[in-house]
C-alpha positions as CSV (number, residue, x, y, z in Angstrom):
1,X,124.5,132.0,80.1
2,X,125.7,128.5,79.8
3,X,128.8,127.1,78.7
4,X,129.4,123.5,78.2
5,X,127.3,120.1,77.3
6,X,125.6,119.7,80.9
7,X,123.1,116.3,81.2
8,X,120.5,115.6,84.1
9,X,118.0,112.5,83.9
10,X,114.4,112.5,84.9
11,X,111.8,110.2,85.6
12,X,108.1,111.0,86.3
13,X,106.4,109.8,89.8
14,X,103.0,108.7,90.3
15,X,100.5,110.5,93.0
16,X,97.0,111.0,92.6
17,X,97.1,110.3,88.5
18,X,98.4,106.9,87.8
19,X,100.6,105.5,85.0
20,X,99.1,104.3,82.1
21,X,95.5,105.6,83.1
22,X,96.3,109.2,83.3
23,X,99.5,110.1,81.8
24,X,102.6,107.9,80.0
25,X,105.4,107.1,82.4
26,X,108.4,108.9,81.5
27,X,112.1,108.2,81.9
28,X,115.7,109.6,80.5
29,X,118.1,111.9,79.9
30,X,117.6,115.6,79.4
31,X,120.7,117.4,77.3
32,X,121.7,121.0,77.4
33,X,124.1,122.0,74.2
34,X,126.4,124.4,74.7
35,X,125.2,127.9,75.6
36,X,121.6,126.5,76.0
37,X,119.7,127.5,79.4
38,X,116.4,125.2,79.0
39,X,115.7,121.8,78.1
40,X,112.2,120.6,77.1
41,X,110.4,117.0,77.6
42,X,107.6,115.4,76.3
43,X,105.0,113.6,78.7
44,X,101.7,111.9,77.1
45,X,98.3,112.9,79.0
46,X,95.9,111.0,78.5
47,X,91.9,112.2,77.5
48,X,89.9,112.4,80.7
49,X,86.6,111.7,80.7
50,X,83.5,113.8,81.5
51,X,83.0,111.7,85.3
52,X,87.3,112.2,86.4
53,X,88.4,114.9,88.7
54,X,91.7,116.6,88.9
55,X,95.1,114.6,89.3
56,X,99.0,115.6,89.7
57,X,101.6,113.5,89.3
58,X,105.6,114.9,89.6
59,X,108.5,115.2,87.2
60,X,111.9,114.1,89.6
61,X,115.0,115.7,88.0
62,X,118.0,113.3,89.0
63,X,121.7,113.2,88.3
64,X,123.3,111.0,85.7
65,X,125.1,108.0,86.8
66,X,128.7,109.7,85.8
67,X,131.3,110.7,87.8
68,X,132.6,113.3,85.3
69,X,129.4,114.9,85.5
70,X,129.3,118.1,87.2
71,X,126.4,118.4,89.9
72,X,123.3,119.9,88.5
73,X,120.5,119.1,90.6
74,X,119.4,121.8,93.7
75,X,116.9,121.6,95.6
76,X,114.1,122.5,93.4
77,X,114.1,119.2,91.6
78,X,110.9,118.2,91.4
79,X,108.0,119.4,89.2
80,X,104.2,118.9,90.6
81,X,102.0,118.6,87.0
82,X,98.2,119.1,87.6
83,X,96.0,117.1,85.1
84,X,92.7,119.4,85.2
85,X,89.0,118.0,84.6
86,X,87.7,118.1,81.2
87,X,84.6,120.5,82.5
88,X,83.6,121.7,85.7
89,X,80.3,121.5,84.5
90,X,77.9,118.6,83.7
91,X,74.9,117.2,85.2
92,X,74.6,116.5,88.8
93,X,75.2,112.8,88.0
94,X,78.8,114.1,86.6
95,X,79.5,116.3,89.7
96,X,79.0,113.5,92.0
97,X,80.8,111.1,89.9
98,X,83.7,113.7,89.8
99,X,83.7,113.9,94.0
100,X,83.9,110.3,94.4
101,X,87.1,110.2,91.7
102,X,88.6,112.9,93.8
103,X,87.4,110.7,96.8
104,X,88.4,107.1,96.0
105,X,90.4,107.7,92.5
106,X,88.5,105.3,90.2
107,X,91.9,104.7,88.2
108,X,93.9,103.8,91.3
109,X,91.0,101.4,92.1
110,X,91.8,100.0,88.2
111,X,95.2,99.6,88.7
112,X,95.3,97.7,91.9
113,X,92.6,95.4,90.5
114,X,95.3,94.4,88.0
115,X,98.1,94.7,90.6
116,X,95.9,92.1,92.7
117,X,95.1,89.3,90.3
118,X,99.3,89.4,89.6
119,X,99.8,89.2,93.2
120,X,97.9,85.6,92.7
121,X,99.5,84.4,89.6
122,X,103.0,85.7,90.8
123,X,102.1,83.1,94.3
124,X,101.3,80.2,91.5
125,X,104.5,80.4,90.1
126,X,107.4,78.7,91.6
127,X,110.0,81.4,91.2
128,X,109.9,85.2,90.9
129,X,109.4,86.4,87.1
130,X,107.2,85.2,84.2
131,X,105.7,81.8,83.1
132,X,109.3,81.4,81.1
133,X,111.8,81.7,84.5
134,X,109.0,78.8,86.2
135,X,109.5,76.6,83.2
136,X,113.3,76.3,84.2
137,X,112.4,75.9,87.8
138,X,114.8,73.4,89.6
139,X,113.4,70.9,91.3
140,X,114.3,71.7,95.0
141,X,112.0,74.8,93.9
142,X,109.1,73.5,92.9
143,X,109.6,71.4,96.2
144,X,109.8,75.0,98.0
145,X,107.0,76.1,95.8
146,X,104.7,73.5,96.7
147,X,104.9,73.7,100.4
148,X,105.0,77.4,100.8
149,X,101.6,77.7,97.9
150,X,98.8,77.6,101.0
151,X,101.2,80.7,102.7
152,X,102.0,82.2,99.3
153,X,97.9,82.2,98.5
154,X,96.7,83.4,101.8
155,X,98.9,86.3,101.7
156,X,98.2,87.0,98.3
157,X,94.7,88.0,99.5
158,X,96.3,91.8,100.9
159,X,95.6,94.4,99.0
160,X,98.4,96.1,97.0
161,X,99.2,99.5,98.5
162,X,97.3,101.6,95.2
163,X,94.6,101.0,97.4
164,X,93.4,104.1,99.6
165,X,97.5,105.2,99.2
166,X,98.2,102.5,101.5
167,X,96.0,102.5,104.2
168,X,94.1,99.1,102.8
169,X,97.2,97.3,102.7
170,X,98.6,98.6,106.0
171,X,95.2,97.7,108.0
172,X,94.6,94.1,105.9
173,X,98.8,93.6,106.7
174,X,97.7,94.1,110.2
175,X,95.1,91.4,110.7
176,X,97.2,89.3,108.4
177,X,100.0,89.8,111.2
178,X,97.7,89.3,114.0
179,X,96.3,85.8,112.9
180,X,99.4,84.3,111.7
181,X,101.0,85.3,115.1
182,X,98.2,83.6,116.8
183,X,98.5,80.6,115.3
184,X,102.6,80.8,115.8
185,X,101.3,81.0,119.6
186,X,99.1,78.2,119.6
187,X,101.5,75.8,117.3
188,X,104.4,76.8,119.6
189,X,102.6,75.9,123.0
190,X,100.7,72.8,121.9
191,X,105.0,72.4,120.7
192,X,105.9,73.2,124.1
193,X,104.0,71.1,126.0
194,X,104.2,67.7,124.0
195,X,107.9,68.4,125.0
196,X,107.5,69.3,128.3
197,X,108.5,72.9,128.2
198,X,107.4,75.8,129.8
199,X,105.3,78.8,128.0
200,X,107.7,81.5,129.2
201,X,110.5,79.1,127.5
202,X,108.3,78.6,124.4
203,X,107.4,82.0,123.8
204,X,111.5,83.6,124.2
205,X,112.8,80.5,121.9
206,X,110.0,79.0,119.6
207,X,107.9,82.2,119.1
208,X,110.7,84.7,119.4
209,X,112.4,82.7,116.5
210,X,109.2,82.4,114.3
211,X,108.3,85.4,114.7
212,X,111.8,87.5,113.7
213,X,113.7,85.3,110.8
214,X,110.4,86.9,108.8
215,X,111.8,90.2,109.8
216,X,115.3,88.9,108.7
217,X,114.5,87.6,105.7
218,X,112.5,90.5,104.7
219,X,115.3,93.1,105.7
220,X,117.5,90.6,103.9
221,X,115.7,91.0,100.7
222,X,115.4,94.8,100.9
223,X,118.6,95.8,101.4
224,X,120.1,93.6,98.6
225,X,117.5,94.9,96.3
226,X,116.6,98.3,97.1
227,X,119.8,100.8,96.0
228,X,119.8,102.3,99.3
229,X,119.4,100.8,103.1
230,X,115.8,102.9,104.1
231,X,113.2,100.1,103.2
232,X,115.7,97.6,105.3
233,X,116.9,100.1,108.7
234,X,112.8,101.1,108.5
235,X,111.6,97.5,108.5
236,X,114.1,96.7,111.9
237,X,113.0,99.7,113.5
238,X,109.2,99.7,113.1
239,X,109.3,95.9,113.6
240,X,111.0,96.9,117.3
241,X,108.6,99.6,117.4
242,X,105.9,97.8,116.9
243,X,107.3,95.1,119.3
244,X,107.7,97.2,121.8
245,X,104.7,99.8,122.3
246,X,101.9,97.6,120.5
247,X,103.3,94.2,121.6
248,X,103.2,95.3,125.1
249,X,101.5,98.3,125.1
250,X,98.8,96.6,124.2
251,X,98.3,93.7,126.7
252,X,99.5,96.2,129.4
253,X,96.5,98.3,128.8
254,X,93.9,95.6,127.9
């Protein structure tokens, strides 16, 4: 048995069924009473229809933020919830329909349709947030705004990752990378010889610089925001990596 009033939160994760499409996101506290051993939640699943295939998304069971807490959370802390099809039956049309779901995941698709027309109204507004926070805009940011909005539109066009789980916006990322580092190159030597410099000098001082305060400013931004350091330690070492074995890897074997 149990003895004491022991709390856990929770907090459901997306994978193959996506918030709001397939199931309600779900978030709080769960609260055992005295002498209690289980603790139910509620998590809304939405009707499929006749065409969608099978989905699973996961139930996280996490720790309270309180340091008088004791420790509840092992290592089984995660639930994997399978969202079965309607009917395994149907007409051919329905079968097929149902293998390109599982295939391509039509609500995914949905959602990063939505995610992708934000991505260009969030790049028309001057400063992160809704229409209200760009009303109150200074005016050194609209100046920002304005002269960053070709930049801010042309990388708007990437994909969000609900694409293909990722792969879209890696790839797109990619190219994206590619051409704006080419024109960086070009910029920087057409620089370089107005002023009478060398390419080897250009490309350690001009293209090094252009090409890493991005990095900076991006590890920067993750690890003020993120709770812990893995999105910013994994951006420096992949951008190294990436440096190192595609950036020279590359032109070594070409």
């Amino acid at each position: 048995g149990a003895s004491g009033v022991l709390r856990c939160g929770y907090r459901t994760e997306a994978d193959t069924a996506r918030p709001g499409y397939d199931y309600d996101h779900a978030a709080g506290v769960l609260s055992f009473p005295d002498g209690a051993v289980e603790a139910h939640l509620a998590v809304a699943i939405a009707r499929k229809g006749r065409w969608e295939g099978r989905d699973r998304f996961y139930v996280q069971l996490t720790e309270v933020d309180d340091p008088e807490e004791p420790v509840l959370i092992g290592d089984a802390s995660t639930c994997a919830v399978t969202i079965d099809e309607s009917s395994r039956s149907g007409s051919t049309q329905e079968r097929l329909l149902r293998s390109l779901d599982a295939a391509f995941n039509f609500d995914a698709i949905q959602e990063g349709n939505a995610e992708w027309g934000e991505q260009f109204l969030a790049a028309l507004r001057p400063v992160s947030g809704d229409d209200e926070d760009a009303e109150v805009a200074s005016a050194g940011a609209w100046a920002l705004h304005v002269i960053a909005l070709p930049w801010k539109l042309f990388f708007a066009l990437i994909p969000p990752t609900t694409y293909g789980r990722g792969w879209v916006c890696f790839v797109v990322s990619l190219v994206f990378i590619g051409l704006v580092t080419a024109v960086i190159g070009d910029l920087a030597s057409l620089l370089g010889c107005c002023m009478g410099l060398p390419d080897a000098i250009t490309a350690i001082t001009v293209v090094a610089l252009g090409t890493s305060l991005p990095d900076a400013f991006a590890s920067k931004v993750a690890a003020v925001e993120d709770p812990g350091a893995d999105n910013a330690i994994g951006n420096v070492t992949g951008s190294n990596a990436v440096n190192v074995f595609l950036g020279l890897g590359l032109p070594w074997m070409i």
